[in-house]
Each structure stands twice: as structure tokens, then as C-alpha cells.
C-alpha positions in Angstrom: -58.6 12.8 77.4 -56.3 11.5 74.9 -55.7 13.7 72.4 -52.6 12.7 70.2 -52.9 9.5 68.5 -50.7 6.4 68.6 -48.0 5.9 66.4 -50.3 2.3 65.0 -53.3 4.9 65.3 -51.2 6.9 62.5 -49.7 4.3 60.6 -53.4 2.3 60.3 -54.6 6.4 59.7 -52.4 7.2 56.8 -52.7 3.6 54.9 -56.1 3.8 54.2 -56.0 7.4 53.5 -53.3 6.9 51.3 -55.4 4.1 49.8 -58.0 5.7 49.2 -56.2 8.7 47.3 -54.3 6.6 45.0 -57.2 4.4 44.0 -59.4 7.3 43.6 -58.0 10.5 42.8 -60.2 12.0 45.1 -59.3 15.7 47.2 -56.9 15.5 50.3 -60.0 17.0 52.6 -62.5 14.9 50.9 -59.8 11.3 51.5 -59.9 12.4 55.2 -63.2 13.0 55.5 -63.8 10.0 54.1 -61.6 7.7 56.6 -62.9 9.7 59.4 -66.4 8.5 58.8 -65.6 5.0 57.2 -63.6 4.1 60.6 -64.8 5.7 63.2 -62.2 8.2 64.0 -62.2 10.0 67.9 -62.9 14.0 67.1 -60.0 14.6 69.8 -57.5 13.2 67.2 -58.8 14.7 64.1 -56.7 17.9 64.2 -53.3 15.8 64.9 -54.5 13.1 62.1 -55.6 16.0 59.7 -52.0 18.1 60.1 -50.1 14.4 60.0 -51.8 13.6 56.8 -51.2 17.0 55.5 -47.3 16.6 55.3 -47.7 12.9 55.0 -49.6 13.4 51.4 -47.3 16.7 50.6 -44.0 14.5 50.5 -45.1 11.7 49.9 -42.9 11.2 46.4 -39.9 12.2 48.8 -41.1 9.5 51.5 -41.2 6.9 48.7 -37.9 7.7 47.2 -36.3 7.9 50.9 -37.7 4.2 51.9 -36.8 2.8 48.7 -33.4 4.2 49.5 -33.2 2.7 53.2 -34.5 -0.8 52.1 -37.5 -0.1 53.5 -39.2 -1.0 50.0 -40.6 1.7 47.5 -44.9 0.6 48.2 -47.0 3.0 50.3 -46.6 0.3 53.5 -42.7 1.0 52.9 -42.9 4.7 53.0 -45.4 4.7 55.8 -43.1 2.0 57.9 -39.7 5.2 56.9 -41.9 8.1 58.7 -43.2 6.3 61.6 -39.4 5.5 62.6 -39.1 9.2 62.4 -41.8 9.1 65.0 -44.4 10.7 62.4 -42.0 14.0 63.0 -42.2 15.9 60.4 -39.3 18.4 61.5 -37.3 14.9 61.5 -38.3 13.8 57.9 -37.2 17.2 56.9 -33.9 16.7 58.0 -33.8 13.4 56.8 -34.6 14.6 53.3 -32.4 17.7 53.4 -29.6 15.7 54.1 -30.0 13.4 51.1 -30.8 16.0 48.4 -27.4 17.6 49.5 -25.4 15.5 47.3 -28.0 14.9 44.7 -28.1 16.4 40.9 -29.7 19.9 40.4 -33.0 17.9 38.9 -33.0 15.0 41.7 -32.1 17.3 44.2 -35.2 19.5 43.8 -37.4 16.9 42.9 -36.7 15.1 46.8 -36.7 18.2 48.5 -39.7 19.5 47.4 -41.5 16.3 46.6 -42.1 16.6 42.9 -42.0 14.4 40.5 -38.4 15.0 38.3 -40.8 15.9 34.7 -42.0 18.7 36.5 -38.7 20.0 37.9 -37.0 19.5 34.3 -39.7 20.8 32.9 -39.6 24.1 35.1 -36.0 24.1 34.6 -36.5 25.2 30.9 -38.2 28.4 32.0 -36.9 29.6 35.5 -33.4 29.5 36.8 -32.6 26.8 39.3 -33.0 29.1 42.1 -36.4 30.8 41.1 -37.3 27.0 40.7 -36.9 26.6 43.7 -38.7 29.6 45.6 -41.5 28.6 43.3 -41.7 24.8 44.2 -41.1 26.1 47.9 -44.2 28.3 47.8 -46.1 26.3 46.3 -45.8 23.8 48.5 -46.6 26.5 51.5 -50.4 26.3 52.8 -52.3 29.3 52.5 -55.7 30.5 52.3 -57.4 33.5 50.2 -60.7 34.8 50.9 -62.8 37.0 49.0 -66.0 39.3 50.5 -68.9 38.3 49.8 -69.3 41.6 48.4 -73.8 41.1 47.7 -73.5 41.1 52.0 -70.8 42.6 53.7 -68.3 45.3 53.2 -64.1 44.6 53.5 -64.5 46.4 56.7 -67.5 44.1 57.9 -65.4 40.9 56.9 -62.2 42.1 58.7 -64.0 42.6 61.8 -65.4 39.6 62.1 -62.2 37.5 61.2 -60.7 39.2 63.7 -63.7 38.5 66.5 -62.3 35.2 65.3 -58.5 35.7 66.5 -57.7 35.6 62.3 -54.9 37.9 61.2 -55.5 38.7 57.7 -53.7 41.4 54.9 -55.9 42.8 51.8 -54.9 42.1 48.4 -52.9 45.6 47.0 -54.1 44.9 43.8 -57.7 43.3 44.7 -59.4 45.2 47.3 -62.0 42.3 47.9 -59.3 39.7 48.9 -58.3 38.8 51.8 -54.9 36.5 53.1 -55.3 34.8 55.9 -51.6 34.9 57.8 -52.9 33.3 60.8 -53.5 30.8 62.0 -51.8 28.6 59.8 -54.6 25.9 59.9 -57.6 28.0 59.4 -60.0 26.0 57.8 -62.6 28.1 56.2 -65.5 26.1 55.7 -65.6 26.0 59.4 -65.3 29.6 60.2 -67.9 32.0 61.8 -67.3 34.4 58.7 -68.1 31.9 56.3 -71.5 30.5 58.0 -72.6 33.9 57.9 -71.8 34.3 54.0 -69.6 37.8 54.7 -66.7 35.5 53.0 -66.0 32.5 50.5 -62.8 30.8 50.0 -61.6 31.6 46.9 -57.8 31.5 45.5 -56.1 35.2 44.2 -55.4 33.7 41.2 -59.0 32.6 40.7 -60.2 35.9 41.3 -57.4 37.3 38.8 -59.6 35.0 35.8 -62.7 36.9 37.5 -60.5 40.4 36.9 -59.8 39.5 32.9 -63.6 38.6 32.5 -64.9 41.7 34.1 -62.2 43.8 32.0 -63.5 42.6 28.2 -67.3 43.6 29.6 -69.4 40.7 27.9 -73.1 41.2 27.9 -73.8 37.9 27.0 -71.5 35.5 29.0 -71.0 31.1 29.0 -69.3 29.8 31.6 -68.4 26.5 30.0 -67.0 24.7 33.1 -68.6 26.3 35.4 -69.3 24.2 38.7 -69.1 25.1 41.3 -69.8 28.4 40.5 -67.0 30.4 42.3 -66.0 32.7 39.4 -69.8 32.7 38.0 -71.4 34.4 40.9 -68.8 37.0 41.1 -68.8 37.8 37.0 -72.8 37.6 37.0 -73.4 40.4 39.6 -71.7 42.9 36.9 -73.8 46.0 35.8 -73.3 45.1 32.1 -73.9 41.2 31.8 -77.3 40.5 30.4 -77.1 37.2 30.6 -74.7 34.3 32.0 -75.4 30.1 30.2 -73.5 28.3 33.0 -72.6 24.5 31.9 -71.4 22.0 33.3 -70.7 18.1 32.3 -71.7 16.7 36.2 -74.9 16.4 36.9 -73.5 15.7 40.6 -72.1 19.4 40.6 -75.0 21.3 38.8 -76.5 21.7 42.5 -73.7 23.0 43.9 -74.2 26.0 41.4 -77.2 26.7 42.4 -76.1 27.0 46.3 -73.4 29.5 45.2 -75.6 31.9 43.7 -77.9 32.2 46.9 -75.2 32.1 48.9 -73.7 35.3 47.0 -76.6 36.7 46.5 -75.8 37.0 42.9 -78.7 37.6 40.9 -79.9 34.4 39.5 -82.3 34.9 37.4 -79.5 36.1 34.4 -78.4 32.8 34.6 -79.5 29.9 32.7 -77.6 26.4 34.2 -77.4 23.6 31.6 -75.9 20.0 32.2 -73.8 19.9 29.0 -70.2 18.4 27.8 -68.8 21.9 26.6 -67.0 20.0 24.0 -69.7 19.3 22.2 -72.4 21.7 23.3 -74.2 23.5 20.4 -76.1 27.4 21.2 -78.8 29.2 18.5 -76.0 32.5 18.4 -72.6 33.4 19.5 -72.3 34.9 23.0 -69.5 38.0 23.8 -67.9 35.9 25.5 -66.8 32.1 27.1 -64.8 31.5 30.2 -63.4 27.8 30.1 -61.8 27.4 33.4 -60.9 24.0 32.3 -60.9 20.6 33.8 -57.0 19.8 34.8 -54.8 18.4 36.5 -54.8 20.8 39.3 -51.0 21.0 39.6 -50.9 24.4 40.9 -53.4 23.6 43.3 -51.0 22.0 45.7 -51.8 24.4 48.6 -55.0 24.0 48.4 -55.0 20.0 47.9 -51.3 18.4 48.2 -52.8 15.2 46.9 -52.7 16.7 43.6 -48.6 15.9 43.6 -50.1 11.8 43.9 -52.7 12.5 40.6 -49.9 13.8 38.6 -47.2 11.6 39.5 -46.7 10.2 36.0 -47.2 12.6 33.2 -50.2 11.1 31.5 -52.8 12.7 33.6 -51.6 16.2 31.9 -51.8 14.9 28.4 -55.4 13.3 29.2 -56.5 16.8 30.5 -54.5 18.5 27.3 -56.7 17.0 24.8 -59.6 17.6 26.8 -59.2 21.3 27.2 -58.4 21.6 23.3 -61.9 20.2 22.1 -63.5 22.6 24.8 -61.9 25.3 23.6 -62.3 23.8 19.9 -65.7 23.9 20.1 -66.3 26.9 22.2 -64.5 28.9 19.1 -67.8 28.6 17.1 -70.3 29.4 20.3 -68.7 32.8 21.2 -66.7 36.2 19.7 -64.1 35.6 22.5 -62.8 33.1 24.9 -60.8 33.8 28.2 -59.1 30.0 29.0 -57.5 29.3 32.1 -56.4 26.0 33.9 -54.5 25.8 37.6 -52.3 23.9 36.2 -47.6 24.2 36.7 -47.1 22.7 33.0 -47.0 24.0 29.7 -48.7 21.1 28.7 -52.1 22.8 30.0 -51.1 26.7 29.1 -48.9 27.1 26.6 -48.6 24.6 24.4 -52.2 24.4 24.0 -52.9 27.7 23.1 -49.4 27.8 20.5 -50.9 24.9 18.7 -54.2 26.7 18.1 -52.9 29.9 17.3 -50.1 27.8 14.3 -53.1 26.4 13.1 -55.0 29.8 12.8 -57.8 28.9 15.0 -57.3 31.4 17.2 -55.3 34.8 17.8 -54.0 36.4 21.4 -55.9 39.4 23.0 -52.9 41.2 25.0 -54.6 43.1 28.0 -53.5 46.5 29.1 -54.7 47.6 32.4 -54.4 44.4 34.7 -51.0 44.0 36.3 -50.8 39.9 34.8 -46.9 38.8 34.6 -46.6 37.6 31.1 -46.2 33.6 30.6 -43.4 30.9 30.7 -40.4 32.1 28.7 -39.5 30.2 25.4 -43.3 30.1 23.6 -44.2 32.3 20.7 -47.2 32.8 23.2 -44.6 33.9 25.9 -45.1 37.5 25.7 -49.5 37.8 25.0 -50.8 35.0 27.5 -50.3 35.6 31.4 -49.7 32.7 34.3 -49.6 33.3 37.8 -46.2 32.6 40.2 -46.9 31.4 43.7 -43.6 32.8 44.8 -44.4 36.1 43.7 -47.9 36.6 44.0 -48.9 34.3 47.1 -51.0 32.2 45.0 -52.2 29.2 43.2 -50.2 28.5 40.1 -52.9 29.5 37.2 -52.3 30.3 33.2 -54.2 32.6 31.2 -55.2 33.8 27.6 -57.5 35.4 25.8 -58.4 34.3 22.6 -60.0 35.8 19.4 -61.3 33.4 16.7 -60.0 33.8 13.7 -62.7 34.1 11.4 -62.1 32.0 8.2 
């Protein structure tokens, strides 16, 4: 049985996923899922067409720069035509692009090696020195996967066992007891895994579960998740002792379900939480709650792990300012429904993180909650916010790249 696909198998492959992810912004997993079922696609070649796509996506800024560069033109079809006259190798493409970041700029040089637009590398460049830009880049472009116990129905112990029935290595979190890395094998999908189907585990990023830790540590009894689908941080905030009561919103009516799913699946008690299908931005409550998480809508830029077609999305800077304005009315608006507010976006750019949150604390909307006890690294250098807001670093905490304050309102 044939079980590695033709270099026009690929090229055909990669076109339409490509197509598809430009056109539609859509996830990496959910683009090939997609092209597997619109065309048909043999299950023996899935797992070579998945791990090609992968890398394919990941440099794809570097791929485009490289064909403009050997006249190959700088269009997807160009880029695609450069890497299948590497063969699809993706050892070879490495090479190739090593070789011609050697003599490049500091800026360029990063930018092609690591397949990021240059804004982001400049922009990076203000905060980190060149060479913790580049273990950062580096990381984040290295796939990994967090999972956290489905603590409601198994113990650590329970989920370690059975991810190892499954031939998984894993490592616990030193700081978070209830996450697990998954060091092998590289392409565990967990959806798919024996752990999962049996709800002792749910995929869920450290840095994710870090928001989760800053909730938990303020103690709200009365809690709004204001983007809340689908649900992973809810579930795990709702089954605290002291929360009364959780309003989960969310401005999808498609996603609202998927809420719902999440709470059975983690047994978390449902019946404190009240869903709504709301635009947090202009949502309106009868009293202020303790508290309201806005795990914003962004662009997802430190999500690249997770979903490298992020790097396509954000390939032009106006998808950060589009998601900039919206998180400022949520978080606007959320300053009159609630005593305090814990924002957070996934996002690699000051644009979502700390230039939002310096803005509203110059206008005296809002002031900064430090937090004692939780071992957050402080925020990009060079903000007045620098030293009271917290982000994330993939290179030093294996993770998503997340940013994180919590706000006060001042009270006029």
C-alpha cells in the first residue's frame, strides 16, 4: 500500500490548503481537515500530508521570500513550485534558508530564518536582545503540546498511567501540578488520544492555565467570563470552592454549544453558570460582579505552536490593530460591569498587551493590581506597565506567548 504521496499529490495538496487559509483565516487543523474531506484524500497519506503541511504553513513567509529570490515568482504557486524542487524536504529547505539569512541584516536575517514577518522581529527587537529574540522566535516556532487533568475525573497519577499505556512520555509542570508536557512523540495529536476520549485529560496550553492561576488567586464569588467559548479556562475557574456564580458570554452563537460540551466533559458544576450569547462590548448586567476575565479575541500570534497558520493571518500588521480596538471596547465596557478585570490575549505584540492597557491606565480608566504569590515574569521592557502586568516567554517557560493584567477601575 502506498503510503507517501507524490510530489503532484503534494504540490495539488498544499495549493488548496494554502488557498483555503489565506482566503479564510481559518486554523491549520481545521484547513486540512477541510481539504481532506473536500478532495477525497487516501487515510494512508494523511500523516505525510498533515507533517508536510505543517512546515509548509510554518515557513511559508521564508518560502515566499526564497522563490521571489530564485525567480521563481513571489505567489503561493511560486513558493509551492521552490519547495517541491527541494523534493518537499524540509531538512533541505532548511539549509536552503540558513544559507541565505547568513549574509542578511540582523532584522531580515531573523525574519527568513524563522519565518516572521520583519514588524514583528523589529518590533521584538525593542524589548529582547538579538539573541533572546531569537531563542524566543525559535521556540515558538517548536511544536508542543500541554495537557491538563481533568481533575472532576482522574488524578495526575491516573492520567500518567494511561499516557503512558499509550507509549506518551510526558514531564509535570514544577509550578502547576495538574499539567502535563507531552515530550513524546512529537506528533501527538490529542484529540485523538485514548486519554482524552476517556475525559482523564484536555488539551490546554501552560500559559492558558497560568490566566486560570491569576483568576483562582483574586477568589471572585461572582465571576463573567466575557469571551468565554469554548470554555477551557471557565470549567476549570467554575469548579472553585468560593465562586457562587459564573455569566459565561460569548458573541458566536456557533460556539455557545461548544461551552456547554466543556462543562459535561469536566464535570464542572453547571448549574453556577449562566451562558449568554452577548457582544461583551456592549453587554449591560443589573450589578457589578467581583470579577471579569476577558481572554480576548486576537490575533493569536503566540499561538504559533499550536496553529502555524497564525504567521499567514498576521502577515501584515492590520490584523493586530483590528483586534486592538476590539479588545479596548471589551475591556471599556467591562470597567462598568465588574470591581475587577483580569485581560489576557495570546498575542507576541505590544499592540494587544501593553499598549492597550498603558493607554487606559494615562487615561485613568483603569489602575494595575501587581500579584504576589504567582511566579508571572513581569512584561516587555520599556512600558510604564513594564514592571505591574506579566506575559509569558516560550523560550523560557515552554509555552504559548500570552500577556497579562489585572486591572482595578478607577472609580471617578
Amino acid at each position: 500500500m502506498e503510503t507517501t504521496p507524490s510530489l503532484s499529490q503534494v504540490e495539488f495538496f498544499l495549493n488548496r490548503l494554502l488557498a483555503l487559509i489565506e482566503s479564510t483565516h481559518v486554523s491549520y487543523d481545521r484547513a486540512y481537515k477541510i481539504i481532506l474531506r473536500r478532495y477525497g484524500v487516501s487515510k494512508w497519506l494523511t500523516e505525510s500530508l498533515y507533517r508536510i503541511g505543517y512546515y509548509t504553513v510554518l515557513y511559508y513567509h521564508s518560502l515566499k521570500w526564497l522563490a521571489r529570490e530564485k525567480n521563481y515568482g513571489g505567489k503561493r504557486s511560486g513558493a509551492i513550485a521552490f519547495f517541491r524542487d527541494l523534493g518537499f524536504s524540509v531538512r533541505r529547505l532548511i539549509d536552503v534558508i540558513n544559507d541565505e539569512a547568513s549574509s542578511l541584516s540582523s532584522v531580515k536575517k531573523m525574519s527568513l530564518k524563522y519565518s516572521y514577518p520583519e514588524y514583528i522581529v523589529r518590533e521584538l527587537l525593542n524589548y529582547m536582545n538579538a539573541s533572546e529574540v531569537e531563542e524566543y522566535l525559535k521556540f515558538l516556532n517548536d511544536r508542543r503540546v500541554w495537557l491538563r487533568v481533568n481533575s472532576a475525573r482522574a488524578t495526575l497519577e491516573d492520567a500518567l498511567a494511561c499516557l503512558e499505556e499509550e507509549g506518551v512520555k510526558a514531564e509535570v509542570s514544577r509550578h502547576l501540578n495538574y499539567m502535563i508536557l507531552v515530550k513524546s512523540p512529537k506528533w501527538f495529536k490529542a484529540g485523538q488520544s485514548k486519554c482524552f476520549l476517556e475525559k482523564l485529560v484536555i488539551p490546554q496550553d501552560i500559559a492558558s492555565a497560568w490566566v486560570v492561576e491569576v483568576v483562582k488567586s483574586l477568589k471572585p464569588a461572582e465571576f463573567i467570563d466575557a469571551c468565554s467559548a469554548p470554555g477551557v479556562k471557565l470549567c476549570n475557574i467554575v469548579s472553585s470552592n468560593y465562586l457562587r456564580r459564573a455569566i459565561a458570554c460569548d458573541i458566536s452563537r456557533r460556539r455557545i454549544p461548544n461551552i456547554y460540551k466543556l462543562l459535561e466533559f469536566t464535570k464542572a458544576p453547571a448549574l453556577k453558570t449562566l451562558i449568554i450569547n452577548t457582544d461583551s462590548s456592549k453587554a449591560s448586567f443589573p450589578m457589578k460582579v467581583d470579577l471579569a476575565l476577558i481572554d480576548a479575541p486576537c490575533s493569536g500570534s503566540g499561538a504559533v505552536p499550536n496553529d502555524p497558520a497564525v504567521k499567514i493571518s498576521i502577515s501584515k500588521e492590520g490584523k493586530l490593530s483590528y483586534y486592538s480596538k476590539v479588545q479596548l471596547e471589551i475591556i471599556k465596557n467591562m470597567v462598568k460591569q465588574s470591581e475587577s478585570i483580569v485581560y489576557s490575549v495570546c498575542s507576541l505584540h505590544p499592540v494587544e498587551g501593553e499598549l492597550i492597557i498603558e493607554k487606559l491606565v494615562k487615561e485613568d480608566l483603569v489602575e494595575l493590581v501587581k500579584l504576589e504569590n504567582l511566579p508571572l515574569k513581569t512584561a516587555y521592557r520599556g512600558f510604564s506597565v513594564s514592571s505591574s502586568s506579566y506575559r509569558t516567554y516560550p523560550h523560557r517557560d515552554l509555552s504559548q506567548a500570552f500577556y497579562i493584567a489585572v486591572l482595578k477601575p478607577v472609580k471617578g
